[in-house]
C-alpha positions in Angstrom: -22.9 44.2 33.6 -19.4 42.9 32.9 -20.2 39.9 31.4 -23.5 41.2 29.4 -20.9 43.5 27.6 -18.8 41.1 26.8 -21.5 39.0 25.6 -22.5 42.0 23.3 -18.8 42.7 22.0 -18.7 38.8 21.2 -21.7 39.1 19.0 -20.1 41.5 16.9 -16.5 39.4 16.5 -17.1 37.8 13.1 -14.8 34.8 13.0 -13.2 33.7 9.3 -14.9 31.4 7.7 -14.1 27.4 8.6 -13.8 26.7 4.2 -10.5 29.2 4.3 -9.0 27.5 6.7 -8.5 29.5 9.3 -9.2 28.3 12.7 -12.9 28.3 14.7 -13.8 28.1 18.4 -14.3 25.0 19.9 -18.0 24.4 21.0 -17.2 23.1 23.9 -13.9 22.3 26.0 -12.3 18.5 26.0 -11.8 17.1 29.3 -8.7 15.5 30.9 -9.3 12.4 29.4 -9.9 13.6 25.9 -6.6 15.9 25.9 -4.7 13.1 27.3 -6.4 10.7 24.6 -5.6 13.3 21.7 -2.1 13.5 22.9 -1.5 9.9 22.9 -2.6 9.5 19.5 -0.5 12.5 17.9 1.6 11.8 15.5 5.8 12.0 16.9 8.1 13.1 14.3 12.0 11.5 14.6 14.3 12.4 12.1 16.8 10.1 11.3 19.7 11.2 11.0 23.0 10.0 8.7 24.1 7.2 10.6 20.9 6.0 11.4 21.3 1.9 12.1 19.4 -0.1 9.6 16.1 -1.3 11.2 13.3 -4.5 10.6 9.9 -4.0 11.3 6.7 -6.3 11.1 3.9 -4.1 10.5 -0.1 -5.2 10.3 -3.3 -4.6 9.2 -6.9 -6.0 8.4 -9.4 -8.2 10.6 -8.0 -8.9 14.0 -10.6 -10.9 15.9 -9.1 -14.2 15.2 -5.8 -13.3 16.5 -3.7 -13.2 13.3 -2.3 -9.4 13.7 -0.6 -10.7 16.7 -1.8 -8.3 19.3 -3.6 -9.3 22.3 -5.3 -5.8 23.2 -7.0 -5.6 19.3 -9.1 -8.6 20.6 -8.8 -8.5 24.6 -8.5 -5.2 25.5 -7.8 -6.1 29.3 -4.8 -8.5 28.2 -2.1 -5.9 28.4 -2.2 -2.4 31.0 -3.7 0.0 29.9 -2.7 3.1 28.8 -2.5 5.9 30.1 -5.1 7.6 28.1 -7.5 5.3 29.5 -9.1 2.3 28.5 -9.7 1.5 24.9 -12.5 -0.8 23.2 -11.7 -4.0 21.2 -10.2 -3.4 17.5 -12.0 -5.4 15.4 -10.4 -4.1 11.9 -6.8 -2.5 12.1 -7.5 -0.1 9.0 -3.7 1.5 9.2 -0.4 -0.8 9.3 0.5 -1.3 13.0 4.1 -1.9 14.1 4.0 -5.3 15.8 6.3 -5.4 18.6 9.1 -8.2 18.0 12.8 -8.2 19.3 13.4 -10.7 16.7 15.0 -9.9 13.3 12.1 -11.3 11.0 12.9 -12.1 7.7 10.1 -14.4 6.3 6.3 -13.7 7.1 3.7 -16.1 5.6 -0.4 -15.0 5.9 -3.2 -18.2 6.0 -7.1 -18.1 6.8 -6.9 -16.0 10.1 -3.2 -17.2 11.4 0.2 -15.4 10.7 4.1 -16.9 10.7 6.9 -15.5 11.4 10.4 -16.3 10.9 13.7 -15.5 11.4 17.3 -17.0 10.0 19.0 -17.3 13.4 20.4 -19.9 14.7 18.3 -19.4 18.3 16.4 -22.4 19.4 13.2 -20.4 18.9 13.2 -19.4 14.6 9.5 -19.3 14.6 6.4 -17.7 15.7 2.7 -18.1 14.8 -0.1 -16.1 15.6 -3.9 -16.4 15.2 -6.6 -19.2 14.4 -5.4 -23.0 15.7 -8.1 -25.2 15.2 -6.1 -27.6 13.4 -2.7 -26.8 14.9 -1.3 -25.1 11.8 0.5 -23.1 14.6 1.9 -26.3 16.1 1.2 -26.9 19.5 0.3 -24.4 22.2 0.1 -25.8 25.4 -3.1 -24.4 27.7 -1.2 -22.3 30.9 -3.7 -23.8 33.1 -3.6 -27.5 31.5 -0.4 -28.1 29.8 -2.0 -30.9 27.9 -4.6 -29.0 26.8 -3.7 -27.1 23.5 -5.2 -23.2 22.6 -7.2 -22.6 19.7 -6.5 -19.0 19.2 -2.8 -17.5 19.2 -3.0 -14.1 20.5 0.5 -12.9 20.2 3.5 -14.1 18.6 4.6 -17.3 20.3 7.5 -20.0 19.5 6.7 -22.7 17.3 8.6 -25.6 18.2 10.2 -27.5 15.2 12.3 -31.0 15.9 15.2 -30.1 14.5 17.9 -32.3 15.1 20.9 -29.3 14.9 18.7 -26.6 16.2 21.4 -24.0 16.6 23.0 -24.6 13.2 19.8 -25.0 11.1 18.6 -21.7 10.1 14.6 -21.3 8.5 14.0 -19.4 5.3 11.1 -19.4 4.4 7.2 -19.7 6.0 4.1 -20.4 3.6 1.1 -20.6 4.9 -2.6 -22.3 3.2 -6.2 -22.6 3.8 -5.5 -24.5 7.4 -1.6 -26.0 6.6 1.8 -24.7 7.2 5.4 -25.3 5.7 8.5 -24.2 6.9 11.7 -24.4 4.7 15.2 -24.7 6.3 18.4 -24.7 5.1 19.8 -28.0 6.0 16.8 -30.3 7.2 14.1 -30.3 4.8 10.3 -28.6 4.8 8.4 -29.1 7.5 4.9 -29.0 7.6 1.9 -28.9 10.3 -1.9 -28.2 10.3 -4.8 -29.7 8.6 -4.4 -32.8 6.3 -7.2 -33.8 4.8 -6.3 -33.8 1.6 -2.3 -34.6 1.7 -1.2 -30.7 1.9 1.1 -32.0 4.6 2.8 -34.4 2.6 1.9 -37.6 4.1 -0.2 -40.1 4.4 -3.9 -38.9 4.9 -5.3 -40.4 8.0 -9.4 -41.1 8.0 -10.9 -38.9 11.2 -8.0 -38.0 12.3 -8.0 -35.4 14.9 -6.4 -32.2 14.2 -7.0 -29.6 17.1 -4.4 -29.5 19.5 -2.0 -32.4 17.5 1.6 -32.6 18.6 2.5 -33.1 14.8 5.1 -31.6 12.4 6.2 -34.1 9.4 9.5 -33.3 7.9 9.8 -33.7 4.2 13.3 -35.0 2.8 12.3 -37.3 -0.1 13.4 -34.2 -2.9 15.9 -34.9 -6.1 18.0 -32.0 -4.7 17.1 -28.9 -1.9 14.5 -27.4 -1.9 14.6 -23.5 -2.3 11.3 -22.1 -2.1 7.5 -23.1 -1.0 4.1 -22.2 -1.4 1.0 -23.4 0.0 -2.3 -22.8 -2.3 -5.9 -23.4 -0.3 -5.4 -27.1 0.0 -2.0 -27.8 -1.9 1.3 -27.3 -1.5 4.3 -26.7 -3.8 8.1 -27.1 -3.6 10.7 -25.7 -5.7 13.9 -27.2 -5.6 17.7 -26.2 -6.6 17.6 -28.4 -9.9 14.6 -26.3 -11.0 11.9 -28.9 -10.6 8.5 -28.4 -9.3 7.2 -31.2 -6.3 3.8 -30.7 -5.4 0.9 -32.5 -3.1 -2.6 -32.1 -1.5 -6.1 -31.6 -2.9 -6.4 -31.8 -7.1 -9.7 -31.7 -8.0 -9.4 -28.3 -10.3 -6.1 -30.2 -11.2 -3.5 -27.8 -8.7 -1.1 -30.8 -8.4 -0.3 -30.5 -11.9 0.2 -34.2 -12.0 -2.3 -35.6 -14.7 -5.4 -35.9 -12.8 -7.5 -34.5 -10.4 -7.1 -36.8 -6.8 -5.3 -35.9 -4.1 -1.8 -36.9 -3.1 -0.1 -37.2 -0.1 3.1 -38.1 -1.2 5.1 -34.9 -2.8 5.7 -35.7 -6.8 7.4 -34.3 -9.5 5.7 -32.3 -11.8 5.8 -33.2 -16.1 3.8 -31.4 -19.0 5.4 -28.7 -20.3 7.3 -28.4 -17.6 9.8 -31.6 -18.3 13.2 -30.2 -18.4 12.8 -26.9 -18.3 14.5 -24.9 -15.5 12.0 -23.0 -13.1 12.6 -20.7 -11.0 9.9 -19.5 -9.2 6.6 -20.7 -8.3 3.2 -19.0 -7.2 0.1 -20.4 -5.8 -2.4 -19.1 -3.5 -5.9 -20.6 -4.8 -6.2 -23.0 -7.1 -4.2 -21.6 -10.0 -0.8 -21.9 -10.1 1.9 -20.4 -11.9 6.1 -21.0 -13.2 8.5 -18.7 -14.2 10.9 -20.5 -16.2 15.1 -19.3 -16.3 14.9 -18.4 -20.5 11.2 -16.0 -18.7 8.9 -18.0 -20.0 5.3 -18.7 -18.1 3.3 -21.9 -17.2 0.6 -22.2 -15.4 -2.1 -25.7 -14.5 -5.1 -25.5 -11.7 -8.2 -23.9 -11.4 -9.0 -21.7 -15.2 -12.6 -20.9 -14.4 -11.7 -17.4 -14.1 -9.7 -17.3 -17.4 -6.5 -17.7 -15.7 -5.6 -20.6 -18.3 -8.0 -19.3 -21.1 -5.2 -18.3 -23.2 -4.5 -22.4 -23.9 -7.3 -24.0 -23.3 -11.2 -23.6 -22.7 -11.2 -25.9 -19.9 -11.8 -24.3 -16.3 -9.4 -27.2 -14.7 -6.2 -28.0 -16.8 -4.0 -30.8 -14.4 -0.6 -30.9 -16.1 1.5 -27.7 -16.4 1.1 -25.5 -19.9 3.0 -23.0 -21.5 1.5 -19.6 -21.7 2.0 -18.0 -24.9 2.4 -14.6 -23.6 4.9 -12.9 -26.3 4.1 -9.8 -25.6 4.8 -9.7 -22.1 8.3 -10.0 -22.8 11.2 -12.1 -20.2 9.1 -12.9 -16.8 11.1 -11.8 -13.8 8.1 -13.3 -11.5 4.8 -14.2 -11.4 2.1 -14.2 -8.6 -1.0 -15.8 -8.3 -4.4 -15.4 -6.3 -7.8 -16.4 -6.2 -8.7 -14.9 -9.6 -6.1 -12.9 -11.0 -2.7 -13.2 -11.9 0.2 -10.9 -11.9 3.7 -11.2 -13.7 6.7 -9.1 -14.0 8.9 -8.7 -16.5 12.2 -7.9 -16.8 11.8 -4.3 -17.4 9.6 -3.7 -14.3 6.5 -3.4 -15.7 3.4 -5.5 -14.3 1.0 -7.4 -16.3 -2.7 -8.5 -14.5 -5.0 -11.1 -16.2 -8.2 -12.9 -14.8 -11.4 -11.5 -13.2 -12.3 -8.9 -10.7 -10.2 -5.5 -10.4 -6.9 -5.8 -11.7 -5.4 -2.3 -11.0 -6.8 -0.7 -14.4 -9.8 0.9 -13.5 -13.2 0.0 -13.5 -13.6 -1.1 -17.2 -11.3 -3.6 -17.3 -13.1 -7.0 -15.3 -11.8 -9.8 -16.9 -9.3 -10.9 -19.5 -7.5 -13.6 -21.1 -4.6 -11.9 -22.4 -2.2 -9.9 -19.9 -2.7 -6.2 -19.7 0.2 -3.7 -19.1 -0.7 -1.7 -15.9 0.8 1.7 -16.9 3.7 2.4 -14.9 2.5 6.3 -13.9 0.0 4.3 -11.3 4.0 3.2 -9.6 5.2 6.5 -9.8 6.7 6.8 -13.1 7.1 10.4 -14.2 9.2 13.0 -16.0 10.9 13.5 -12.1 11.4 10.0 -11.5 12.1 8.3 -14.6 14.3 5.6 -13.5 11.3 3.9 -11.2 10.4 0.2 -11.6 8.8 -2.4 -10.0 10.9 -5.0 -8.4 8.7 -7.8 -6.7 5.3 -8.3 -6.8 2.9 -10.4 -4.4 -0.8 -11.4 -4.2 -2.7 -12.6 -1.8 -6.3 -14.4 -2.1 -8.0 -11.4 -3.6 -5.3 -8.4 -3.7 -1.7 -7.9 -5.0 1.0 -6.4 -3.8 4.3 -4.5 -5.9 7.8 -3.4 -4.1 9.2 -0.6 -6.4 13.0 0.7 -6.3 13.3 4.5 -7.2 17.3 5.4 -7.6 15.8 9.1 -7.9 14.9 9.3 -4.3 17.6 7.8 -2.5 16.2 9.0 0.6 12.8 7.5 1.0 10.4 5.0 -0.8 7.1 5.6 -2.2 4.1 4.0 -0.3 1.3 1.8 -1.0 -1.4 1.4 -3.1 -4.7 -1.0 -2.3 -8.6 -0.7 -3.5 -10.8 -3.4 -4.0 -11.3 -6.3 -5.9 -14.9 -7.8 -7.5 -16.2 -4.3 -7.4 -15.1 -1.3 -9.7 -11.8 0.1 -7.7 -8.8 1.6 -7.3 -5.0 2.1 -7.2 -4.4 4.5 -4.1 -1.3 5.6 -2.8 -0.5 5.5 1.2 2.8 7.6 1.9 4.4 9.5 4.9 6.8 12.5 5.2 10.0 12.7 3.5 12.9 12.9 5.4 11.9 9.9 7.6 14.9 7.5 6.5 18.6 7.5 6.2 19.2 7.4 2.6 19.8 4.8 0.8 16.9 2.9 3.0 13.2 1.6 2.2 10.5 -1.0 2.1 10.5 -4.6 1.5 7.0 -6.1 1.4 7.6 -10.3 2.8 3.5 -11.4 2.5 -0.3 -10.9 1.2 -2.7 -11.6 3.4 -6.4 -13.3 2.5 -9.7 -12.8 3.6 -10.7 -15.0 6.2 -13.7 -17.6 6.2 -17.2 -16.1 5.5 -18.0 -16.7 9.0 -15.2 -13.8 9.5 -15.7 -12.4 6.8 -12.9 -10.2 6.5 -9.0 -10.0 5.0 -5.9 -10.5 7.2 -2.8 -8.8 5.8 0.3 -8.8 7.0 3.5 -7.2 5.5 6.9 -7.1 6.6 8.9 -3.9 6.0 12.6 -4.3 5.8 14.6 -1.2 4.9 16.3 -2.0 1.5 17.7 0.8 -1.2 15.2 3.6 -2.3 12.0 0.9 -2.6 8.0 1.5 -2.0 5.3 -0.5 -1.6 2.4 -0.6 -4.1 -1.2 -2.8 -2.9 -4.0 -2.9 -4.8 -7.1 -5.4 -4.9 -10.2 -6.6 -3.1 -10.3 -6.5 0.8 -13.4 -8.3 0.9 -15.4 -10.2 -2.3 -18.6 -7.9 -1.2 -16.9 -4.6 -0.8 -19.8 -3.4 1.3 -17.6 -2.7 4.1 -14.2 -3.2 3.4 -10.8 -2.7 5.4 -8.2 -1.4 2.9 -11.3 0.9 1.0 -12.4 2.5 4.5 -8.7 3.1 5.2 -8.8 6.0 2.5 -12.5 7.1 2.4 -15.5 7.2 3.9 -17.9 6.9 0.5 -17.0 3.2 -0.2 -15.0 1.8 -2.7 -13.3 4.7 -5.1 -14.3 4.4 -8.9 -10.7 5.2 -9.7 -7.3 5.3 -8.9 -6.9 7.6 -6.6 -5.0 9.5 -3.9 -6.7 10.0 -1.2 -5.1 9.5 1.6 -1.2 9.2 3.6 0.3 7.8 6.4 2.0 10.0 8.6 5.8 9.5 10.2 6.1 6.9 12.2 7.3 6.9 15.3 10.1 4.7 16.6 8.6 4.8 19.9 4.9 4.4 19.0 3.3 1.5 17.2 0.9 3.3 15.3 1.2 5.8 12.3 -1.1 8.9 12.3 -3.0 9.8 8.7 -3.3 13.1 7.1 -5.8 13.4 4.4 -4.9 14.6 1.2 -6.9 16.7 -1.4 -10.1 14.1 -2.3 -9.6 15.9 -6.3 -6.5 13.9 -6.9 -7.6 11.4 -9.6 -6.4 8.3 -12.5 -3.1 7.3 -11.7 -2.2 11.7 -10.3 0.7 11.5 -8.2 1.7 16.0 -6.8 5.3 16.3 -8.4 7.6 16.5 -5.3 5.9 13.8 -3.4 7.7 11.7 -1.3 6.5 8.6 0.5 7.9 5.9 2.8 7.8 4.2 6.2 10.1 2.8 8.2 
C-alpha cells in the first residue's frame, strides 16, 4: 500500500519545465561504467596562479587514421592501457585540439599529406620527431621492431628522426616544412636537409628514374646557397628557400610555373629566383599549393605559380605565370606577411588588418567567393571592439584549404582570445573557440607554429596540427575549408550539428584545460550569436 501511495503522490509532483532550465529526473540510472566514464571526461579546472612557470604545448586535431596526430590509441585503441573508464573505440576524427604528450620543448611544427614534424632548438642528439604516413620515408627511416631492416610505413607516435649532422650537440634546428610527400629541415649551422619523395627535384637533387622511396635510408643536405638560409617552405611538389641576403632559391615540380624560374620543368638543383624579384630584399616567403607568394623589406607583394584561381589575376590573365611579379596591391598598404594555400591568399599588413583574395570562403561570408583584388576582413570578426580597441592581428598561416591568424590584445593581459575555423568551397564561417578566463598567468597566450591540409581523397579528410606556445596577451583565429566537399567536415562538426554555418558565428567554446588531462571539455554557447557577435566581457584562451 506503501508504494501505491507513493506512486499516487508522484503523479501529482509537477516538475519545472526542461526549457527554463531547471533540472529533470533521469529516466533511468547510469551504471558503474557510465559514472566512471562521465567522470573521466569532466572538465578539471586549475587556476594558475602568479608565478605560474611558462609552459609549451603541442596540441592536435583533424583526421587521425594515418597517424599524423601522433597518438597511438586514436588509431589502435589496444596500443596503450586502458583507462580506467574502460575501453574506448578507435578516433577516427579528433574534432577538439588534443594536448599531445611531449617532454620536449617544441618550437617548430610543420603539417604534410597525413604526416606531422616536430622540432625542437636543443642541442640533444634527438631535435626531431615525425609522425604519421611514411610511404616515401618523408619521416626518414623507422626501422621495423621485429626486422630492423625492415622500415614502417605508418608513424604512430612521435619518434626521432635521425639527421647526419656532423656537430650534433652544437647544431640546433629551426625550422620544419613539410610538402605533398617531402620534408626540409633548416638548421643553424649545417644547411637544409631534406628527405621523402623525389620525383620531381623537391629534395634538391638529382632525380633518380624508379627509384625506390619506401623505407630509403636518405636525407640530402643542401649547402650550395649565396648566404644562410633563414626560412623554408615546401609547396605540393616544390620547395623554397629564403636566405639572409634576401634571395629566394627554389626547386621541384614547375609545370604551373611554382619555381619561378622562367619555365615550367622541374629542377633538382636549388636556383635563384629573377623577375621582379632581382634585387629586391625579401623577407618572407609562402607556399603551400602551387601559388606562391614574397613579402618584400619596403612591404611590397610578389607572387608566380599556379593563377587559375585568380591568385595572380591582378597582373596577368594567365592561370600559370613562372617568373616572380609584383602585385600592385596599393591599397593594402606595407605587407607585414603573406600566406598562401591552395586557393586563397592571405596578407598582413602592418597595421594588423588581414586581406584574403582567391576562390572559396575567405572569411567574409557567404557572398564573397572569389576575387582578384584583396578584401579587408573587418577586424570585429578578431575581436576588435569599443572594450578592446588596441587588438590586432600579429601572424597569419594557411594551410591547403584554411587559414590561420595569432592576434595580440594588450587589453587582456591575462588571457588570449581563441579560434576561429568554418569551411572553405562552401558558404561558411568565422567561429570563435575559447575557454575560461582566468586560466593563464598574465601576460601569457597562444602562438599558433602550423596549418594542416587535407589528406589524399583516398582519406579524405584535413590533418591540422597547431603548436601553442604561451606568448604576451595573443589568440588564435582559424577559418577555412576542412574538407573541399563540406559534407562531413571536422572543424564544421566541432561547433554544430546542422553542417556548415551560413555565417560567422559563435557557436561554440572550449572549456579549461587541464594540466593533467589531454583533452579540453566544450560548453555550448547560445546558437543566436551571429556575423562577426562577440558577448562584451568575453574572454578566451588555452594554455
Amino acid at each position: 500500500m506503501a508504494l501505491v501511495a507513493l506512486g499516487r503522490v508522484g503523479r501529482r509532483l509537477k516538475w519545472p519545465s526542461p526549457g527554463r532550465g531547471h533540472w529533470t529526473p533521469a529516466r533511468r540510472s547510469r551504471s558503474r561504467r557510465e559514472a566512471a566514464e562521465a567522470e573521466a571526461g569532466a572538465p578539471v579546472v586549475q587556476y594558475v596562479g602568479e608565478r605560474a612557470a611558462r609552459a609549451d604545448r603541442v596540441f592536435v586535431w583533424g583526421f587521425s587514421f594515418s597517424g599524423a596526430l601522433g597518438v597511438p590509441t586514436f588509431v589502435v585503441p589496444g596500443a596503450a592501457p586502458e583507462p580506467r573508464a574502460g575501453w574506448r573505440p578507435r578516433r577516427r576524427i579528433q574534432t577538439v585540439p588534443y594536448r599531445l604528450e611531449l617532454d620536449q620543448k617544441i618550437s617548430s611544427a610543420a603539417c604534410g599529406y597525413g604526416f606531422t614534424l616536430l622540432s625542437s632548438r636543443t642541442k640533444d642528439i634527438t631535435k626531431v620527431w615525425g609522425m604519421g604516413l611514411n610511404k616515401d620515408s618523408q619521416l626518414g627511416f623507422h626501422g621495423s621492431r621485429k626486422d630492423k631492416t625492415r622500415g614502417y610505413e605508418y608513424v604512430l607516435e612521435p619518434s626521432p628522426v635521425a639527421l647526419p649532422l656532423d656537430r650534433p650537440q652544437e647544431t640546433r634546428v629551426l625550422q620544419v616544412a613539410c610538402g605533398r610527400a617531402h620534408s626540409l629541415i633548416l638548421t643553424d649551422g649545417e644547411g637544409v636537409f631534406s628527405m621523402g619523395n623525389n620525383a620531381y627535384g623537391q629534395c634538391g637533387r638529382k632525380v633518380v628514374e624508379d627509384e625506390v622511396y619506401s623505407e630509403s635510408h636518405r636525407v640530402h643536405r643542401m649547402q650550395d646557397f649565396d648566404g644562410q638560409v633563414v626560412q623554408v617552405a615546401c609547396g605540393q611538389d616544390h620547395s623554397l628557400f629564403l636566405t639572409d641576403r634576401g634571395e629566394v632559391y627554389s626547386c621541384g615540380w614547375g609545370a604551373d610555373g611554382q619555381t619561378g624560374l622562367g619555365h615550367y620543368n622541374i629542377t633538382n638543383t636549388p636556383t635563384k629566383l629573377g623577375g621582379d624579384l632581382a634585387g629586391v630584399e625579401v623577407v618572407q616567403v609562402a607556399t603551400y599549393g602551387d601559388c606562391c607568394l614574397a613579402v618584400s623589406a619596403d612591404g611590397a607583394v610578389f607572387g608566380w605559380g599556379n593563377s587559375e584561381y585568380l591568385q595572380l589575376a591582378s597582373v596577368t590573365d594567365s592561370t600559370q605565370v613562372n617568373v616572380p611579379r609584383s602585385l600592385p596591391f596599393s591599397e593594402v598598404g606595407k605587407a607585414k606577411q603573406v600566406a598562401c594555400g591552395g586557393t586563397g591568399c592571405a596578407v598582413l599588413n602592418g597595421e594588423g588588418c588581414v586581406f584574403v583574395w582567391g576562390y572559396g570562403i575567405l572569411g567574409k561570408g557567404p557572398h564573397l567567393v572569389e576575387t582578384a583584388v584583396p578584401e579587408m576582413i573587418p577586424p570585429t570578426l578578431f575581436g576588435l571592439t569599443e572594450f578592446s580597441p588596441d587588438v590586432q592581428v600579429s601572424h597569419i598561416r594557411c594551410g591547403l584549404s584554411h587559414f590561420a591568424a595569432l592576434t595580440s590584445d594588450d587589453a587582456w593581459r591575462a588571457c588570449g582570445r581563441g579560434v576561429r575555423c568554418g569551411p572553405h568551397g562552401d558558404p561558411g564561417q568565422v567561429v570563435h573557440l575559447s575557454s575560461l578566463p582566468g586560466l593563464l598567468e598574465a601576460g601569457l597566450g597562444l602562438s599558433i607554429s602550423a596549418a594542416g591540409t587535407r589528406h589524399s581523397p583516398a582519406l579524405g579528410w584535413p590533418c591540422a596540427l597547431s603548436l601553442l606556445t604561451p606568448l604576451a596577451g595573443t589568440c588564435a583565429e582559424l577559418w577555412g575549408c576542412s574538407s573541399f566537399s563540406c559534407q562531413e567536415c571536422d572543424l564544421c562538426h566541432w561547433h554544430t550539428q546542422d553542417g556548415c554555418p551560413r555565417r560567422p558565428q559563435l557557436l561554440r567554446s572550449l572549456g579549461p584545460l587541464d594540466y593533467r588531462a589531454r583533452t579540453v571539455a566544450p560548453f555550448t554557447l547560445s546558437s543566436n550569436t551571429r556575423w562577426g557577435h562577440v558577448p562584451p566581457g568575453m574572454s578566451v584562451c588555452w594554455s
